[in-house]
C-alpha positions as CSV (number, residue, x, y, z in Angstrom):
1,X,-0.6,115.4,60.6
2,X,2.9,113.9,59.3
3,X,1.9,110.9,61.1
4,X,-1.2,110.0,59.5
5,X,0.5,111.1,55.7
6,X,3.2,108.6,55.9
7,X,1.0,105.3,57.6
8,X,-1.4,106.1,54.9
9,X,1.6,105.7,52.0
10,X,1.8,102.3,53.1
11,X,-1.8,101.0,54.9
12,X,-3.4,98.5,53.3
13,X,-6.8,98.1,55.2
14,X,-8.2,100.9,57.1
15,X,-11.4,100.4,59.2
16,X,-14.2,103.0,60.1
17,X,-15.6,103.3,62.9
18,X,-19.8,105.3,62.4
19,X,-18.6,104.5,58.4
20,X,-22.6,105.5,58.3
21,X,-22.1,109.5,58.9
22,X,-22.4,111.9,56.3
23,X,-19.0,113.2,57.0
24,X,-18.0,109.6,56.5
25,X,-19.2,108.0,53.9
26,X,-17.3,110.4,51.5
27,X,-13.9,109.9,52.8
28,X,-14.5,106.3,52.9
29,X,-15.8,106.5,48.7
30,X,-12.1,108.5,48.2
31,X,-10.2,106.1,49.9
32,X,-12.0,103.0,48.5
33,X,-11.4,104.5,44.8
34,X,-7.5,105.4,45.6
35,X,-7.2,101.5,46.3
36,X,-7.4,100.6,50.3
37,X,-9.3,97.7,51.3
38,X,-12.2,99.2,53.9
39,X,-14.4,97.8,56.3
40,X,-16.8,99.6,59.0
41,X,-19.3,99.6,61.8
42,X,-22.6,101.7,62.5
43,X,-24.9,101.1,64.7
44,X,-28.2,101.9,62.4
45,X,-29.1,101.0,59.0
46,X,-29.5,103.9,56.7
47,X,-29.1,104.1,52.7
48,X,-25.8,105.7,53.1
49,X,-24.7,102.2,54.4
50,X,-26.6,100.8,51.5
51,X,-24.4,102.6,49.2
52,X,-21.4,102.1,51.0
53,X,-22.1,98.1,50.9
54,X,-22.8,98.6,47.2
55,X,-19.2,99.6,46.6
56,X,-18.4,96.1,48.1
57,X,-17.1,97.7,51.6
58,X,-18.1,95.0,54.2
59,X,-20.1,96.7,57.3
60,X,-20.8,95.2,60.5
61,X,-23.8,96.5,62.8
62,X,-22.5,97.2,66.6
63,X,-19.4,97.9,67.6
64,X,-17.2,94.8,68.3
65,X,-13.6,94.4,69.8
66,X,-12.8,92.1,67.0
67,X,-14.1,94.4,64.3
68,X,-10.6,95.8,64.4
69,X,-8.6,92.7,63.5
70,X,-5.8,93.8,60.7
71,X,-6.5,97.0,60.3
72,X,-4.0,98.7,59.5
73,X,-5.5,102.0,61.0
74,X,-9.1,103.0,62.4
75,X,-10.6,106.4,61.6
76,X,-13.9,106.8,64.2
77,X,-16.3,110.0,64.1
78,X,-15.9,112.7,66.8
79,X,-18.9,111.1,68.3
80,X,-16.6,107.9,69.3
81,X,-14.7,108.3,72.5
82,X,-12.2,106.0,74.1
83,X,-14.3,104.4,75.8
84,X,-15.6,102.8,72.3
85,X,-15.3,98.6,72.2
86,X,-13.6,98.7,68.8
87,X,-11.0,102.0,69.6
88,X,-10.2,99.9,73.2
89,X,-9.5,97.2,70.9
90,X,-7.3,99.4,68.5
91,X,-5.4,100.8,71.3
92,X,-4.8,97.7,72.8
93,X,-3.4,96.4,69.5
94,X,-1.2,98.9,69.1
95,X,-3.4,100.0,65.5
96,X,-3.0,103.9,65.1
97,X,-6.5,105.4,65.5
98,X,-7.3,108.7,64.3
99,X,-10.7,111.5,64.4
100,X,-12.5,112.0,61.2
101,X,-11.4,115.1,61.1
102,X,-7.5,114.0,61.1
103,X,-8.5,111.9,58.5
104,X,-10.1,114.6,56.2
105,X,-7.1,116.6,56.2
106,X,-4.9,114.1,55.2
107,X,-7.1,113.9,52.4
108,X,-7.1,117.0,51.7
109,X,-3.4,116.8,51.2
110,X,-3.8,114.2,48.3
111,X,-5.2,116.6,46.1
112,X,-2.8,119.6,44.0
113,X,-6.0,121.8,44.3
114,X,-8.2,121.8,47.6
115,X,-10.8,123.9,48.0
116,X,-11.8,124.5,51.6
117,X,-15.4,126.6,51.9
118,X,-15.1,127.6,55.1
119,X,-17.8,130.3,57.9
120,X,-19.7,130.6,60.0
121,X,-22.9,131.0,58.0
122,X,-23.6,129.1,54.9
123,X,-20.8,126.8,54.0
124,X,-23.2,123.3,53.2
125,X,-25.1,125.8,50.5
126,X,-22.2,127.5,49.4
127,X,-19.5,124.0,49.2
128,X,-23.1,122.7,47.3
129,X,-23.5,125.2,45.1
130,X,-19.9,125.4,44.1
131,X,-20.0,121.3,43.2
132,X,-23.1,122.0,41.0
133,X,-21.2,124.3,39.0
134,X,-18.2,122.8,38.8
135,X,-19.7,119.8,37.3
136,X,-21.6,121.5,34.9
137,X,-18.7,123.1,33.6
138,X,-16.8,119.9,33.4
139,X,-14.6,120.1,35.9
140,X,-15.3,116.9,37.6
141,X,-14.2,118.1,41.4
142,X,-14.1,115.6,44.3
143,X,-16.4,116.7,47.3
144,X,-17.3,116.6,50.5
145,X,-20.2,118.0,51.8
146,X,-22.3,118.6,55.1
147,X,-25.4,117.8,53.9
148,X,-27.2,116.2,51.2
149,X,-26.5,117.5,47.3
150,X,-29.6,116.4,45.5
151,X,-28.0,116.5,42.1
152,X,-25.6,113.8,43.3
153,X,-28.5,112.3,46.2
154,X,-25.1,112.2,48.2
155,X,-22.8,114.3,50.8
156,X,-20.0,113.9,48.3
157,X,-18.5,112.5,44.9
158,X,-15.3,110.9,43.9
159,X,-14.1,112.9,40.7
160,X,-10.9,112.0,38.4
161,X,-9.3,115.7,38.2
162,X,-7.1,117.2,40.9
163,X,-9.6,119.3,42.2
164,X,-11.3,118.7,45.7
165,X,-14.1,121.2,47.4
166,X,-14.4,120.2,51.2
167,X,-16.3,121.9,53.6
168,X,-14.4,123.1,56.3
169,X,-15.7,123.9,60.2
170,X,-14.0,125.8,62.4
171,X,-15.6,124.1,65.7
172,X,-12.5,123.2,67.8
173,X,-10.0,124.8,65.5
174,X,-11.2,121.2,62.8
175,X,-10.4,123.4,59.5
176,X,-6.5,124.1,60.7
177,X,-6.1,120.2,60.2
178,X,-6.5,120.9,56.9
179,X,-4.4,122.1,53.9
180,X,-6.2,124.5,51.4
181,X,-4.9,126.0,48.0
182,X,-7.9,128.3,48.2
183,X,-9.4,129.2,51.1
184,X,-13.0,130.3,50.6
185,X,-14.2,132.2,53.4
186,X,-17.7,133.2,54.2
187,X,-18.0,135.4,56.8
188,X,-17.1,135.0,60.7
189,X,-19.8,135.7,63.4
190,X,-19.5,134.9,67.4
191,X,-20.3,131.1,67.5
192,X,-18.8,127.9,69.2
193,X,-17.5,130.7,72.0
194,X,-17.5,128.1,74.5
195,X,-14.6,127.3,72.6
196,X,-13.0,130.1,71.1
197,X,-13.9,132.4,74.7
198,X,-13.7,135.3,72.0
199,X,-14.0,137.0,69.1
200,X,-10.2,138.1,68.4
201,X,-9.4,134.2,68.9
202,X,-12.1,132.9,66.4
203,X,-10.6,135.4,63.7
204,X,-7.0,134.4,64.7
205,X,-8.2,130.9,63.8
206,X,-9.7,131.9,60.8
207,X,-6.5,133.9,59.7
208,X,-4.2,131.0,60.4
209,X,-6.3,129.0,58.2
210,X,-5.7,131.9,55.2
211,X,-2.1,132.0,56.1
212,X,-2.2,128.1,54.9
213,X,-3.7,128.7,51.4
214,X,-2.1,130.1,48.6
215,X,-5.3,132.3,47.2
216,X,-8.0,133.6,49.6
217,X,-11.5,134.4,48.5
218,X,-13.2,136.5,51.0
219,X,-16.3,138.5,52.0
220,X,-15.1,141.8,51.6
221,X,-18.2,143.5,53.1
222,X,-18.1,141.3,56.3
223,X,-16.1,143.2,58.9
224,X,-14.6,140.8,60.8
225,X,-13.7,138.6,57.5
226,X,-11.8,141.7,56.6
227,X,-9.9,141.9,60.3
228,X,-9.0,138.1,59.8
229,X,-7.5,138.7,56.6
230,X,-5.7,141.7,57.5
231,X,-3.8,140.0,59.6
232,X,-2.4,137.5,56.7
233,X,1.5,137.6,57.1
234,X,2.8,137.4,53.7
235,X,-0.2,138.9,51.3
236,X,1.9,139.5,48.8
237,X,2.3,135.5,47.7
238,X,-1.2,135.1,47.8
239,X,-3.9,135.9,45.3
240,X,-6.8,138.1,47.5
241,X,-10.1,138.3,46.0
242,X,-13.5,139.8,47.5
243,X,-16.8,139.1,46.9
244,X,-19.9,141.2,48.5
245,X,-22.6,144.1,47.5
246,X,-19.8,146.8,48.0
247,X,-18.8,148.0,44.1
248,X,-15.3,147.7,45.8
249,X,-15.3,144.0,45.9
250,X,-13.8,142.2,43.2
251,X,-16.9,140.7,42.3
252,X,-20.2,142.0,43.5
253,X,-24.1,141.9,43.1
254,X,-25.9,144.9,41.3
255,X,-29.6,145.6,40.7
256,X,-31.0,143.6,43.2
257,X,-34.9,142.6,43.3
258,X,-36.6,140.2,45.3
259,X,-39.6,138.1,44.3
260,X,-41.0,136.2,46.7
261,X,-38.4,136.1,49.2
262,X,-36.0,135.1,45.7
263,X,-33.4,137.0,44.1
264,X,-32.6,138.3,40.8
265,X,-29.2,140.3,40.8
266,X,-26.6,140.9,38.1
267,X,-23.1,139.8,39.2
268,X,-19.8,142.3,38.3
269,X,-16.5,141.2,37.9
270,X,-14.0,144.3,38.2
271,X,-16.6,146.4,36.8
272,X,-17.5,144.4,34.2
273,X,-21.3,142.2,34.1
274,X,-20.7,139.0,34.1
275,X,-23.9,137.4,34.3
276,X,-27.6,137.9,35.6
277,X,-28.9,135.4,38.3
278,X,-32.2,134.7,39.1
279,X,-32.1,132.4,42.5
280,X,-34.2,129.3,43.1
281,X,-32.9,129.4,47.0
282,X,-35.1,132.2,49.3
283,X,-33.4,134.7,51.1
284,X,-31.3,137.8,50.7
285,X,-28.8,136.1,52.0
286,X,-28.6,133.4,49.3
287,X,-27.3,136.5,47.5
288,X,-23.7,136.4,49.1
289,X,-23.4,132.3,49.1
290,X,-23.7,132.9,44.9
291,X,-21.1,135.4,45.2
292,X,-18.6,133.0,47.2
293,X,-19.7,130.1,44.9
294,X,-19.7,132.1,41.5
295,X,-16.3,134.1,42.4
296,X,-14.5,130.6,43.1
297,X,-16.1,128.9,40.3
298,X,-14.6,131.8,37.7
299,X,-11.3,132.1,39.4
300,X,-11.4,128.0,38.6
301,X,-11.7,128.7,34.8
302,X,-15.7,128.1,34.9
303,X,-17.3,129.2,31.7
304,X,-19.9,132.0,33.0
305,X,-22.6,129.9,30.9
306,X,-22.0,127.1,33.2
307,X,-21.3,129.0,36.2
308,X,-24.9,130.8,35.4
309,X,-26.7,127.2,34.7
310,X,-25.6,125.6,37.7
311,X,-26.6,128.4,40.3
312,X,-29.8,128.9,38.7
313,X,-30.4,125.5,38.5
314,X,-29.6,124.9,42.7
315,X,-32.7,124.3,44.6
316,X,-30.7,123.8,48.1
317,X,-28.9,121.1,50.1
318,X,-30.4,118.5,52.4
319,X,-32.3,120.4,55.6
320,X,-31.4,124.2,54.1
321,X,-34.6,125.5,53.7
322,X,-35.7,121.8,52.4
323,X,-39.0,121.6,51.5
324,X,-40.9,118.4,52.4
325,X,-44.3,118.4,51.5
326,X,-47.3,120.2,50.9
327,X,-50.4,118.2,51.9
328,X,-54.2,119.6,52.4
329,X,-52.8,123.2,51.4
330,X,-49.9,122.8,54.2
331,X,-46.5,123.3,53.4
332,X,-43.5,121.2,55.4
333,X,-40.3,122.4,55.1
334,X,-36.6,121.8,57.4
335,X,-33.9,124.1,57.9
336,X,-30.9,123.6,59.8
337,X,-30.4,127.0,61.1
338,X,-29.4,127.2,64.6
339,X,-27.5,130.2,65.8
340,X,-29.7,133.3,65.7
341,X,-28.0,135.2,62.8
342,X,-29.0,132.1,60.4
343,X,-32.7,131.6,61.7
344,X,-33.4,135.4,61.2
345,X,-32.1,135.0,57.7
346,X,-34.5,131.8,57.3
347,X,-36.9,133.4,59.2
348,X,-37.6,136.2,56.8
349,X,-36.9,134.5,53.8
350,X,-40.1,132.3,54.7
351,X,-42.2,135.6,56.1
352,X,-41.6,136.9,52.6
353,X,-42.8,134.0,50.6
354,X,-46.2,134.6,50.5
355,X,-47.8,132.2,53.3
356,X,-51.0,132.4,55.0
357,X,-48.9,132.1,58.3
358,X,-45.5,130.5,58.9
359,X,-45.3,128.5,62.3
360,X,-41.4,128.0,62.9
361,X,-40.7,124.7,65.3
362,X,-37.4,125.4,66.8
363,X,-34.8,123.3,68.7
364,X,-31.9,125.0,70.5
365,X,-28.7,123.0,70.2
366,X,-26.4,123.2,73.2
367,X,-26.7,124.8,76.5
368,X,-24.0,127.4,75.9
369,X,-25.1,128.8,72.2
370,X,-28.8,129.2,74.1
371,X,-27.4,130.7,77.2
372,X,-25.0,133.1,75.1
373,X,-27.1,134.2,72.9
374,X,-30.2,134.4,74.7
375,X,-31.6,137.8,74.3
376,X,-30.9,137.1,70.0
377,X,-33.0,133.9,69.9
378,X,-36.0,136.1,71.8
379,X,-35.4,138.6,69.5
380,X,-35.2,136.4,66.6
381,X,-37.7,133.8,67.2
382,X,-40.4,136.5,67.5
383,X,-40.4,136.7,63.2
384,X,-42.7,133.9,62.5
385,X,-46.1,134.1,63.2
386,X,-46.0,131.6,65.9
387,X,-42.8,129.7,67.6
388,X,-43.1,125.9,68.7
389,X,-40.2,124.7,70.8
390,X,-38.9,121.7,71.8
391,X,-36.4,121.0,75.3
392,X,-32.8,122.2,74.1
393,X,-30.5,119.1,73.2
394,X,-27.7,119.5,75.4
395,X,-25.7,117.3,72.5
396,X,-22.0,117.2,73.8
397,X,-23.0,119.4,77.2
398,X,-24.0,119.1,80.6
399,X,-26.1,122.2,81.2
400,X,-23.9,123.9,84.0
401,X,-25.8,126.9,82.9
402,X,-29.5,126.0,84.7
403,X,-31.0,127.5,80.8
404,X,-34.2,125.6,80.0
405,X,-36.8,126.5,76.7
406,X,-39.3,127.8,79.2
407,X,-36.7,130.3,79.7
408,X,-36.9,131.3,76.3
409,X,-40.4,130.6,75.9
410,X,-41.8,133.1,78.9
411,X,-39.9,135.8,77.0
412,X,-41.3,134.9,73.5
413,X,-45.0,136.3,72.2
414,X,-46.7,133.6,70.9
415,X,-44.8,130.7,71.7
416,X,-44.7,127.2,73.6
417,X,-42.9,124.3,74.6
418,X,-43.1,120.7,75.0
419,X,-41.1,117.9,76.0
420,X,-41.2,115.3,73.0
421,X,-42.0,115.3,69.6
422,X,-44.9,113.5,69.9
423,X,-46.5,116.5,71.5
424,X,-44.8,119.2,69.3
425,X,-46.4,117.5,65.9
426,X,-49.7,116.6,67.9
427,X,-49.6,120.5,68.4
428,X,-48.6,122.1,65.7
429,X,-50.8,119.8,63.3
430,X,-54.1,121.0,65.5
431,X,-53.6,124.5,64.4
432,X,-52.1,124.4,61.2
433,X,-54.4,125.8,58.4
434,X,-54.4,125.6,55.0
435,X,-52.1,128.6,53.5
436,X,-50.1,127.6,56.3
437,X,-45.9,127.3,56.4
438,X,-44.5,124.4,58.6
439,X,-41.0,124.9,59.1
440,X,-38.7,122.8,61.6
441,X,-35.1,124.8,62.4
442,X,-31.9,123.2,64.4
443,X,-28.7,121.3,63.3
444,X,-30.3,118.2,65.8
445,X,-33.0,115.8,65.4
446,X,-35.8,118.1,64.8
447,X,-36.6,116.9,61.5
448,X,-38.2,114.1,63.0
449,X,-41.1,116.0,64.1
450,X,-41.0,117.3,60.6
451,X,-41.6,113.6,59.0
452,X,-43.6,112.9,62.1
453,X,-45.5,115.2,61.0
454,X,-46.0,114.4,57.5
455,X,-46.8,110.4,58.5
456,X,-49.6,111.9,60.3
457,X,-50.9,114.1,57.9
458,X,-51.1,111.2,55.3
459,X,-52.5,108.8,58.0
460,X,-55.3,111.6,58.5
């Protein structure tokens, strides 16, 4: 981490290597604005590239050995390897080359007051949430985001104060490259365990992350939150605040009521009311990411007029419970829910809305999470009404674990499978009906059925 600190005090151009990401693009807008002289690579046109060229970065399409030439330092995605013909090329040069993730902390050392929103569950809508707030109360935070924030139509912002809200991902121990004031944390559930191997190491991570923050705002209803802050060596320096439905939480959610699958609450502060809420976001669940979002924005010196404004006013991030379109009386909407404790959450949020039917297209991500967690995704994909599925993307994986959809699939009422897209929209458009909800789930590519979809509705 020292390393990349002191090149950047003196590096002059730094080049990117998938400058087109969502995780990306951000970093690359903070680092343009603080002075640097950028240039990148991607391998597909897309309008964050169209926004990144209008800041006058210079991108080239492919990735070329020459692409590298006096750079100062290359920053690649996790999705680059070494095998890569620009980080050859950097290697080979001598240039230091660093993962986005490296990157992102050192960032997140430039800033007096960083944020890091950090979970299992919830941390896009919650890190979204937080940014519409803060900017309606003025406070002018930089951001980075995992999905798409349409008040800003981006996955972050360059602001002038001190104060930066990041996202922050445990997978492969990312969020300890970091360095929080405040670390926000949502809750901890078994996931990435291919990783962690178990749950006392996942919470060890997720204490070592509070142990680096000088205030921690927790879950206080979520056991193993609790157990990962426990262990917190020095509480006593640090400022511990809870948020949950518990009246023993520092702030905490009363009088509850849920119309159409959206809540109204009144939020408590020590006992006190400070606010009633009435959601735009479905699910119960949408409850607690307020909490997290309104407890950080008050301990920031939010107004509660502001704080109330902006939550009410959030109607989601990119792919959280996105909706589409609604065409001939059918409703398309995208989630990116993918481990079973999130699509059962999404799952009933959208069984509670009112629909004629809601058909739920699902893709499991990664070999392991479907072969972990089996018996939960059978459980859990049995909500909606009927369950589409498409072959699991093996992403990173090779599947060592012989765990195919039809495995899920023979276990599930009401469900198929098929092979490609193509067949899945073809399908799920022949017995859609008018009343009916569309949704697509997973943190992959199924969102292109979703628009596939949609193209072939309006060709219809």
């Amino acid at each position: 981490m020292q390393q990349i600190d002191t090149l950047l005090k003196t590096a002059k151009h730094i080049h990117m290597i998938g400058i087109g990401g969502s995780g990306m693009c951000p970093l690359a807008e903070i680092l343009h604005t603080q002075g640097y002289m950028l240039t990148g690579s991607d391998n597909n046109e897309s309008t964050i590239l169209k926004r990144i060229r209008g800041m006058g970065i210079k991108v080239t399409m492919g990735h070329k050995p020459e692409s590298v030439d006096g750079a100062d330092m290359v920053i690649h995605t996790a999705a680059v390897n070494d095998s890569n013909p620009e980080v050859a090329a950097a290697k080979q040069k001598g240039i230091p080359t660093f993962e986005r993730s490296v990157l992102l902390g050192a960032v997140s050392r430039m800033f007096p007051n960083t944020v890091g929103v950090c979970g299992t569950h919830g941390k896009t809508t919650v890190t979204s949430m937080l940014t519409q707030i803060l900017m309606m109360a003025g406070k002018d935070p930089s951001v980075v985001i995992g999905g798409k924030l349409p008040l800003i139509d981006a996955y972050g912002r360059v602001g002038k104060s001190d104060l930066f809200v990041c996202e922050s991902c445990e997978f492969n121990n990312t969020f300890l490259k970091m360095s929080p004031h405040t670390a926000l944390i949502l809750n901890i559930d078994a996931d990435h365990m291919e990783f962690f191997k178990t749950m006392e190491n996942l919470k060890h991570s997720f204490t070592t992350f509070a142990n680096m923050s000088q205030n921690v705002i927790y879950n206080g209803d979520d056991e193993n939150t609790t157990d990962a802050v426990n262990q917190i060596e020095d509480k006593g320096s640090k400022t511990l605040l809870t948020f949950g439905l518990a009246e023993t939480n520092d702030y905490y959610a009363k009088n509850i009521k849920m119309v159409k699958s959206r809540a109204q609450f009144d939020v408590y502060k020590h006992g006190k009311k400070l606010m009633d809420v009435n959601l735009l976001v479905p699910g119960k669940h949408n409850v607690y990411n307020a909490l997290a979002a309104i407890a950080e924005a008050d301990f920031e010196g939010c107004d509660a007029a502001s704080i109330k404004k902006g939550v009410e006013t959030f109607g989601g991030a990119g792919r959280r419970f996105e909706f589409l379109a609604e065409i001939d009386g059918i409703t398309i909407a995208d989630d990116y829910a993918h481990h079973p404790a999130e699509l059962k959450v999404t799952l009933e949020a959208a069984m509670d809305m009112g629909y004629r039917r809601v058909i739920a297209v699902f893709q499991p991500f990664t070999y392991s999470r479907t072969y972990d967690h089996f018996d939960e995704f059978v459980e859990v994909l049995q909500i909606p009404d009927l369950c589409v599925m498409s072959e699991i993307m093996g992403s990173r994986e090779i599947n060592t674990y012989n765990i195919f959809t039809k495995d899920l699939a023979e276990k599930i009422p009401n469900s198929v499978w098929f092979n490609t897209f193509e067949e899945i929209a073809d399908y799920t458009l022949s017995i859609a009906k008018e009343g009916d909800l569309i949704i697509t789930l997973g943190c992959g590519d199924i969102y292109k059925a979703a628009f596939m979809m949609i193209e072939k509705m309006k060709d219809k």
